[in-house]
ZALO-590845 format. One line per 8 residues: number of its first residue (from 1); their letters; for each residue x, y, z of N, C-alpha, C. Coordinates in nm, 3 decimals. Layout:
// ZALO-590845
NUM> A> X,Y,Z,X,Y,Z,X,Y,Z  ...
***
This chain:
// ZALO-590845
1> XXXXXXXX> 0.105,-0.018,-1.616,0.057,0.041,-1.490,0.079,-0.059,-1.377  0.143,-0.039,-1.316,0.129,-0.098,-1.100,0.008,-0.139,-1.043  0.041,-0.179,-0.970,-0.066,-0.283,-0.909,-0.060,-0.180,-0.799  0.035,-0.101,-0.752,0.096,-0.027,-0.628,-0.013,0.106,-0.706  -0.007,0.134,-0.838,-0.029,0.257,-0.833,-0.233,0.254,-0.895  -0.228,0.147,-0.927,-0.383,0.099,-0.941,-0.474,0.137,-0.813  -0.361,0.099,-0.636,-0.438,0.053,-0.552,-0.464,0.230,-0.477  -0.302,0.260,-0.521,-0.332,0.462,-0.475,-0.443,0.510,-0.578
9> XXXXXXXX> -0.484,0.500,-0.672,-0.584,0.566,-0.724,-0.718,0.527,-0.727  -0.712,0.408,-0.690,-0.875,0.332,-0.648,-0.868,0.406,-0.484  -0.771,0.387,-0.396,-0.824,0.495,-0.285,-0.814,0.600,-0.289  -0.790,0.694,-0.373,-0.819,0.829,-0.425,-1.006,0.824,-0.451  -0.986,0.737,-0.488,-1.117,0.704,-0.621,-1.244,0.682,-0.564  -1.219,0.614,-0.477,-1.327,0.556,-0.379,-1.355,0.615,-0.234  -1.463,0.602,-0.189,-1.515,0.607,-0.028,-1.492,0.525,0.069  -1.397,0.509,0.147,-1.372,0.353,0.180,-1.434,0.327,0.328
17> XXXXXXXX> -1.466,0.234,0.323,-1.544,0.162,0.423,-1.495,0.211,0.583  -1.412,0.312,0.601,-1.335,0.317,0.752,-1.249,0.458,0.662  -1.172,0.508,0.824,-1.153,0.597,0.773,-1.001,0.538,0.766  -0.956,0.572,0.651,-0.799,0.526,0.591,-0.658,0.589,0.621  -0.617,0.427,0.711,-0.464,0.487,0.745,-0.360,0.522,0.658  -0.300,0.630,0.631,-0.168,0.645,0.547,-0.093,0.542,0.595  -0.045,0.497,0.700,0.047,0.394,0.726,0.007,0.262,0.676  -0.162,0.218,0.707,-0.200,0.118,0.654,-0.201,0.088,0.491
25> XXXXXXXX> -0.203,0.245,0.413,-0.152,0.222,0.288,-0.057,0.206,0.234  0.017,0.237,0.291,0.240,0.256,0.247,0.210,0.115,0.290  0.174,0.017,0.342,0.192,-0.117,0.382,0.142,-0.184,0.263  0.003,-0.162,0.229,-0.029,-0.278,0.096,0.033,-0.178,-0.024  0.067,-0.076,-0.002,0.117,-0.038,-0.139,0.285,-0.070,-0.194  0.310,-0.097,-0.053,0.505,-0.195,-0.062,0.422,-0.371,-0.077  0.297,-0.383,-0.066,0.264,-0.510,-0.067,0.275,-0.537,-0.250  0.221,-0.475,-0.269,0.168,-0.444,-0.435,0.244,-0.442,-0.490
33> XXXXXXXX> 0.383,-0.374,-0.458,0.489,-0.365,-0.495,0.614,-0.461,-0.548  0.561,-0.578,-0.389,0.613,-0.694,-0.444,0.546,-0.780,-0.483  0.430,-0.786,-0.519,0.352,-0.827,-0.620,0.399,-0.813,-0.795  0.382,-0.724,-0.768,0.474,-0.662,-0.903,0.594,-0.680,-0.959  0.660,-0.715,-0.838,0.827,-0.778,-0.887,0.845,-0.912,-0.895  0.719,-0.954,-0.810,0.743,-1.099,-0.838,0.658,-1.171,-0.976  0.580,-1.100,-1.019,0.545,-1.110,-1.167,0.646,-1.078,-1.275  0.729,-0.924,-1.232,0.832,-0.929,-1.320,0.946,-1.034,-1.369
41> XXXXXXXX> 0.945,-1.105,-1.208,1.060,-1.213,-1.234,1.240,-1.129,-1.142  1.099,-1.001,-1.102,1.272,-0.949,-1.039,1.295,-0.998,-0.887  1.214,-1.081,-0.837,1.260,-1.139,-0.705,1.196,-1.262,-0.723  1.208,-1.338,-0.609,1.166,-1.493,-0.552,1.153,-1.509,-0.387  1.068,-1.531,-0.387,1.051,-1.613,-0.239,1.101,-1.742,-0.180  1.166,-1.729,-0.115,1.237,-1.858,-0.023,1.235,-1.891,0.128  1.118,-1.952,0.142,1.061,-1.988,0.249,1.002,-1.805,0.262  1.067,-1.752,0.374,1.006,-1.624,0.402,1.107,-1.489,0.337
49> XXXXXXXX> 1.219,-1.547,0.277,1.312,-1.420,0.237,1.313,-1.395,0.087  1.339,-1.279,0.057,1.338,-1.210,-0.050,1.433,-1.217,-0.158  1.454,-1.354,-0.228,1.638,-1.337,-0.309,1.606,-1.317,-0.447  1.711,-1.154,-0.474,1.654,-1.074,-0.538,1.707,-1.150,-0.703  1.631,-1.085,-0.799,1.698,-1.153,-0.978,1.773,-1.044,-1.047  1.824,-1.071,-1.122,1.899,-0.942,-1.218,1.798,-0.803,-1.222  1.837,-0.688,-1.222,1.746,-0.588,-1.262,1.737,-0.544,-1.387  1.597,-0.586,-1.409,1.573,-0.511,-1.570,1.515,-0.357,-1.557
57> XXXXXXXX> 1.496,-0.283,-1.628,1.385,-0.198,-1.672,1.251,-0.235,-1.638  1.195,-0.136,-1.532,1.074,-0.150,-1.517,0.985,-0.077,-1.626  1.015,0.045,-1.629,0.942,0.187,-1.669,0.861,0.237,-1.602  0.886,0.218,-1.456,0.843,0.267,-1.356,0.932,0.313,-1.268  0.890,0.467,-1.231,0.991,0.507,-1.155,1.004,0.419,-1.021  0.873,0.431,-0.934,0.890,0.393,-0.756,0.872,0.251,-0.763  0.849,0.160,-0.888,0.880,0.004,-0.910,1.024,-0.031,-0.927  1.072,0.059,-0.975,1.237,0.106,-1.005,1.295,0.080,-0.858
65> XXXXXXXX> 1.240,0.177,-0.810,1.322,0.202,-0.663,1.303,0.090,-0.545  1.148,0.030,-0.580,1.162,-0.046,-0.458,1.223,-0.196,-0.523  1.257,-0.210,-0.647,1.333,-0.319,-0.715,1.501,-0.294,-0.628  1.524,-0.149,-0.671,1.669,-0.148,-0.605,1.731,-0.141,-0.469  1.589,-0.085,-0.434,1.593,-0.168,-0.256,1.575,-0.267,-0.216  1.653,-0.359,-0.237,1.596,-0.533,-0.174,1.771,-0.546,-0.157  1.761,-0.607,-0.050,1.902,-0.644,-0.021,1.950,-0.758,-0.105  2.069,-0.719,-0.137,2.146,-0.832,-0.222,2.241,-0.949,-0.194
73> XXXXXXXX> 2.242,-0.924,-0.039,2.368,-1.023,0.015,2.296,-1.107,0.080  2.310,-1.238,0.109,2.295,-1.332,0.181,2.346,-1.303,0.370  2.246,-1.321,0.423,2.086,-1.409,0.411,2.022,-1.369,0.352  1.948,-1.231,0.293,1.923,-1.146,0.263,1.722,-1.099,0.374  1.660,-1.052,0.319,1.588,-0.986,0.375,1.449,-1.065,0.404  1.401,-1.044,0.522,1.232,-1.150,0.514,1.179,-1.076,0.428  1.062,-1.082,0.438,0.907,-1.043,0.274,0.911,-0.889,0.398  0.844,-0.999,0.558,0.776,-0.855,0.607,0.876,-0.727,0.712
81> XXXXXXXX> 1.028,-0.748,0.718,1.128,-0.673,0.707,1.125,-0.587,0.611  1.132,-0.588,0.481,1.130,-0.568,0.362,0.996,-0.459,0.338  0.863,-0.517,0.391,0.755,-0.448,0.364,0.731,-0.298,0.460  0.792,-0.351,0.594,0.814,-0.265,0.693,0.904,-0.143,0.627  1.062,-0.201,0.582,1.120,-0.065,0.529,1.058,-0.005,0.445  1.032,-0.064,0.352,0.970,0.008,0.183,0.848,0.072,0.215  0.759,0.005,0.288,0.620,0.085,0.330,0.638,0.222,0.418  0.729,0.262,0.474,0.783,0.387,0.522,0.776,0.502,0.435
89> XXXXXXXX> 0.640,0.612,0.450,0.602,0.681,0.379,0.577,0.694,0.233  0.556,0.558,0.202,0.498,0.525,0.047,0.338,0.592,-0.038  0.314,0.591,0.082,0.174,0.650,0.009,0.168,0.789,-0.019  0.266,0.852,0.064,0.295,1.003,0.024,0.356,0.990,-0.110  0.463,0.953,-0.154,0.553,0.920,-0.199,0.490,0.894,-0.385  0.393,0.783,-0.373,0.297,0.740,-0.469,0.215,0.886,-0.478  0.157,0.958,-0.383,0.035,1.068,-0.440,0.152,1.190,-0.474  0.294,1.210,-0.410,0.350,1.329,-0.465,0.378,1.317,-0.670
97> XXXXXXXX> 0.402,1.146,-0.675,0.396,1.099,-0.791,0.300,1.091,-0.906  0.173,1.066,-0.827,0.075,1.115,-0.909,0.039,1.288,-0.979  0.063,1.315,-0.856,0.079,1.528,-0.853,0.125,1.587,-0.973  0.261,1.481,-0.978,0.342,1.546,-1.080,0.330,1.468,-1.207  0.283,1.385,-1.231,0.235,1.342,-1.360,0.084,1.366,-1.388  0.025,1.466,-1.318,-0.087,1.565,-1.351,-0.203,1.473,-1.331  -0.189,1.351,-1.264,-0.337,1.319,-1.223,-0.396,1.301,-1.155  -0.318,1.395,-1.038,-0.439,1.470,-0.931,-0.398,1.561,-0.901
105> XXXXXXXX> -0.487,1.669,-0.864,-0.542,1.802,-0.867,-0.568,1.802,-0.706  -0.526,1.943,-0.655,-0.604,1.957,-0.490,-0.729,2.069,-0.570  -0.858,2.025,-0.519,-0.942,2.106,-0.468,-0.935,2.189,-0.354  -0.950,2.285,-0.416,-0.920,2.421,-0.267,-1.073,2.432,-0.255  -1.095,2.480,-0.091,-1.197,2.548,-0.035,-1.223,2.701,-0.075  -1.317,2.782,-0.068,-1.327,2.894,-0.100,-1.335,2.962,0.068  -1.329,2.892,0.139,-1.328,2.941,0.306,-1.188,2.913,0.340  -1.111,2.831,0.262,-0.925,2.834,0.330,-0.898,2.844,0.187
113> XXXXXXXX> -0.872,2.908,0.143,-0.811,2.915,-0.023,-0.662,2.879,-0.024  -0.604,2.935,0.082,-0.455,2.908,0.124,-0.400,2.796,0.197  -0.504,2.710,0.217,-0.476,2.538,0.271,-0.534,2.449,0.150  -0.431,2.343,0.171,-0.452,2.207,0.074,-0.583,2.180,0.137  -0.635,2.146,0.005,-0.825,2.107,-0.004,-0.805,1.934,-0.023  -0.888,1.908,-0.037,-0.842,1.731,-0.074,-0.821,1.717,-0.189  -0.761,1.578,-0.238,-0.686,1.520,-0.406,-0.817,1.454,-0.476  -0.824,1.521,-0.595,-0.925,1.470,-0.654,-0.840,1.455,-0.798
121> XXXXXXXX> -0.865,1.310,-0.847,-0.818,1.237,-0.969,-0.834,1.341,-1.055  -0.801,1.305,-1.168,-0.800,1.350,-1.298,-0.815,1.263,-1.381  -0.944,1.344,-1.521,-1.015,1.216,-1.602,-0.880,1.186,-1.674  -0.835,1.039,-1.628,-0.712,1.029,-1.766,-0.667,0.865,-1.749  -0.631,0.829,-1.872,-0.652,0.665,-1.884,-0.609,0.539,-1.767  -0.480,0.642,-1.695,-0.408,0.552,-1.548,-0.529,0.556,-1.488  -0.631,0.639,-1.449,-0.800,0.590,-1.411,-0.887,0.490,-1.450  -0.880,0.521,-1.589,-1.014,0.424,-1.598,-0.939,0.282,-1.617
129> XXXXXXXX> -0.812,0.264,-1.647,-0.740,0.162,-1.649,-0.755,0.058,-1.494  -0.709,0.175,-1.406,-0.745,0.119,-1.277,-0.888,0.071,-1.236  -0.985,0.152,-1.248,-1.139,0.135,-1.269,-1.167,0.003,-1.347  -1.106,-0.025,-1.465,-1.147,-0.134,-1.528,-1.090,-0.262,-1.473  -0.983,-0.259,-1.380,-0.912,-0.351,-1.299,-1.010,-0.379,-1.191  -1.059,-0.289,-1.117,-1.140,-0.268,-0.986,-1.236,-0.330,-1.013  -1.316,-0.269,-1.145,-1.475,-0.333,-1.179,-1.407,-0.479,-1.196  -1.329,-0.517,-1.260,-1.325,-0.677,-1.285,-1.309,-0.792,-1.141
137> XXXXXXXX> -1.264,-0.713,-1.044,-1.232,-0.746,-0.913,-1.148,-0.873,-0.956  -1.024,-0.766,-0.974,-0.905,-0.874,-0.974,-0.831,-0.877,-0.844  -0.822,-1.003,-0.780,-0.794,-1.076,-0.663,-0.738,-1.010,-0.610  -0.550,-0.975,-0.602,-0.491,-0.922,-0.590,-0.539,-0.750,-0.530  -0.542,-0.703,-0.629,-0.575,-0.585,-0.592,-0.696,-0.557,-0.482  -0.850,-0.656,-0.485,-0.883,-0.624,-0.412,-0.865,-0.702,-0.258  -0.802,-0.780,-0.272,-0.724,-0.794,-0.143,-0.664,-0.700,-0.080  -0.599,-0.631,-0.157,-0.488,-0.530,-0.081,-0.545,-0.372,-0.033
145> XXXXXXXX> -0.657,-0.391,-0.115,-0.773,-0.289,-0.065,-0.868,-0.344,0.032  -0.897,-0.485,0.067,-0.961,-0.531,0.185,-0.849,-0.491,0.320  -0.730,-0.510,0.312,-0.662,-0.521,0.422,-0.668,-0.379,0.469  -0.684,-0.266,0.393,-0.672,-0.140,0.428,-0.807,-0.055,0.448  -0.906,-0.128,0.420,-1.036,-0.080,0.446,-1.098,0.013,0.382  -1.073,-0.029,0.237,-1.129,0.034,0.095,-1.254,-0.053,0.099  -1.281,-0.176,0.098,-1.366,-0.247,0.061,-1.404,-0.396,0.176  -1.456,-0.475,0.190,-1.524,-0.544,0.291,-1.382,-0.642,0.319
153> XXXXXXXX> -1.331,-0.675,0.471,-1.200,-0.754,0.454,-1.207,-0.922,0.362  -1.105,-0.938,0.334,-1.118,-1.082,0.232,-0.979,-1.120,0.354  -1.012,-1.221,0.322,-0.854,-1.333,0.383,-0.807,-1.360,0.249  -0.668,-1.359,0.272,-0.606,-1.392,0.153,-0.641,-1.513,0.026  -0.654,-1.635,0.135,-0.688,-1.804,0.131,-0.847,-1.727,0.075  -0.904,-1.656,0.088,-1.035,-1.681,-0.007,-1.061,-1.551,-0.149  -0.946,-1.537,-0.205,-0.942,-1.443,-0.286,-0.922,-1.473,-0.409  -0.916,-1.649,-0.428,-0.926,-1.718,-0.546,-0.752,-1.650,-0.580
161> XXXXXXXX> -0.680,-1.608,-0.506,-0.555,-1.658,-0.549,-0.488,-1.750,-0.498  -0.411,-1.850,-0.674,-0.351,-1.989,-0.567,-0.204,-1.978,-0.591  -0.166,-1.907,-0.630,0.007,-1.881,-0.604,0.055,-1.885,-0.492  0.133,-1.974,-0.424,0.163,-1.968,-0.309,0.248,-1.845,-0.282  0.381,-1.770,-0.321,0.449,-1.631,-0.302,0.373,-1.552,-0.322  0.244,-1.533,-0.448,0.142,-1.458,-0.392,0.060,-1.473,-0.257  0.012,-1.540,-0.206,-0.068,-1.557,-0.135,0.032,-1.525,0.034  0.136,-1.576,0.020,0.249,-1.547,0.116,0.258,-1.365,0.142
169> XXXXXXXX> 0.246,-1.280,-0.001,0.269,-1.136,0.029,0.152,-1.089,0.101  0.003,-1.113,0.048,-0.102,-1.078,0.092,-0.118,-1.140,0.200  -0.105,-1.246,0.286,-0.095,-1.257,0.368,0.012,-1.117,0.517  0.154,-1.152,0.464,0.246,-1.060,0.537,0.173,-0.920,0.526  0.084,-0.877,0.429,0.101,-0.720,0.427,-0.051,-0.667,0.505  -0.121,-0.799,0.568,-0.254,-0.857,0.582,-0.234,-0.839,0.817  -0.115,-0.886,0.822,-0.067,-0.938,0.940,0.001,-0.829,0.989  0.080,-0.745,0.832,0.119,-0.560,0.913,0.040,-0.498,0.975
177> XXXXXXXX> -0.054,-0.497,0.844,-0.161,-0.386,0.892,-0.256,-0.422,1.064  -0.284,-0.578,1.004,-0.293,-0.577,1.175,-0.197,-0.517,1.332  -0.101,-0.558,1.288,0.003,-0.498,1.418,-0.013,-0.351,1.409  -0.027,-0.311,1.308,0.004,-0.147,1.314,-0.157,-0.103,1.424  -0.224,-0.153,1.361,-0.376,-0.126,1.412,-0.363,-0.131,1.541  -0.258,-0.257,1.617,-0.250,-0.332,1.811,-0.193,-0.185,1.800  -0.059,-0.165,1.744,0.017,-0.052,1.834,-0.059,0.043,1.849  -0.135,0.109,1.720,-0.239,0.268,1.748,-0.289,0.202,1.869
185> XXXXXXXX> -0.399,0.100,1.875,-0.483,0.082,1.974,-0.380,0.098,2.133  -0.299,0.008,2.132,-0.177,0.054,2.231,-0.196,0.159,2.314  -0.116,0.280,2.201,-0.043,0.389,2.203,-0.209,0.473,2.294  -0.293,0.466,2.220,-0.400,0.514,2.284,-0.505,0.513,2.392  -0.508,0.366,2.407,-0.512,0.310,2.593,-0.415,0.423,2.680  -0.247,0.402,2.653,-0.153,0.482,2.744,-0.212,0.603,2.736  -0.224,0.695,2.668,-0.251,0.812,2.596,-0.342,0.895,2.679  -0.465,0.770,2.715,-0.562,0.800,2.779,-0.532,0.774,2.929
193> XXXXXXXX> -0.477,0.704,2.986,-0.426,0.668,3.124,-0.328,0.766,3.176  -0.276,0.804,3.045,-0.155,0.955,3.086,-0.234,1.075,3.096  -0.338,1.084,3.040,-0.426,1.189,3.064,-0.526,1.186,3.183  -0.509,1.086,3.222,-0.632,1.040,3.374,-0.532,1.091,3.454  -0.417,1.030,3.475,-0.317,1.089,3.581,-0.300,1.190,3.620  -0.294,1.290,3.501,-0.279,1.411,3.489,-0.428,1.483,3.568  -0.556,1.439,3.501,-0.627,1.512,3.587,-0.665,1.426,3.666  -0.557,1.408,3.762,-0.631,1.303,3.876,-0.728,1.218,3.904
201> X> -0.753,1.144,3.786,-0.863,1.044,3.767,-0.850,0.956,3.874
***
């Protein structure tokens, strides 16, 4: 099981502290991702770029894919270049994946029967597997659920991980989610100043 797909079903799973960006998740979930490859041994960190290793067999499909997305030519790619592309609709991507390997279910309303209701898990071992990861509060993971506002924020530097290429991803995917947060905030200052104009504020 993924560290990527541990962190989509603990926020399935859970109530999270704020209300949760899809964008802010496609970010730690390409974070997780290379978490995952860099345990496999299928990439390395160099200074800030990504130089990728032979591809093995994951047995994962979307660990598969974001293995075969890493650029292969020299210079090759930074961590948070890299996190930026791959995090581009990932969290959809991860729950259409879950859908179809039957472990989550939409609850329909009985007042919109004909609109998607919300995703509710399914009792089945990729759960409690994840659950038993969560209860142990392994570093990693709940880092990548602090940055997205599943659980209370952690800084990377205090998550009792000392891998430096670890601590380098959670960091970058720590520093996305921040920027993404400036631009909404941004976009919505203008938003509101375009709407004053309009009614002659």
């Amino acid at each position: 099981m993924s560290t990527a797909r541990d962190l989509m079903i603990v926020a399935l799973d859970l109530e999270p502290s704020r209300s949760l960006e899809r964008g802010d998740l496609s970010l730690a979930l390409a974070g997780a991702e290379a978490y995952d490859l860099l345990r496999a041994e299928v990439l390395e960190l160099v200074a800030d770029r990504i130089v990728p290793r032979p591809l093995p067999e994951l047995d994962d499909r979307l660990l598969d894919e974001a293995a075969s997305s890493l650029v292969r030519q020299v210079p090759y790619e930074t961590l948070e270049d890299w996190l930026w592309r791959r995090g581009r609709g990932l969290a959809r991507a991860y729950l259409t994946a879950l859908e179809q390997e039957g472990q989550v279910t939409w609850e329909r309303s009985r007042w919109l029967p004909f609109r998607g209701g919300r995703s509710v898990l399914s009792d089945t071992e990729a759960r409690r597997r994840a659950g038993y990861r969560w209860a142990a509060d392994e570093p990693v993971l709940l880092t990548l659920a602090a940055a997205v506002g599943i659980r209370e924020e952690m800084a990377a530097a205090e998550s009792g991980v000392t891998d430096d290429a670890v601590l380098a991803v959670l960091a970058v995917v720590h520093d996305a989610v921040m920027e993404l947060e400036a631009v909404r905030q941004r976009r919505a200052i203008e938003d509101a100043a375009f709407a004053n104009v309009w009614r002659g504020a």
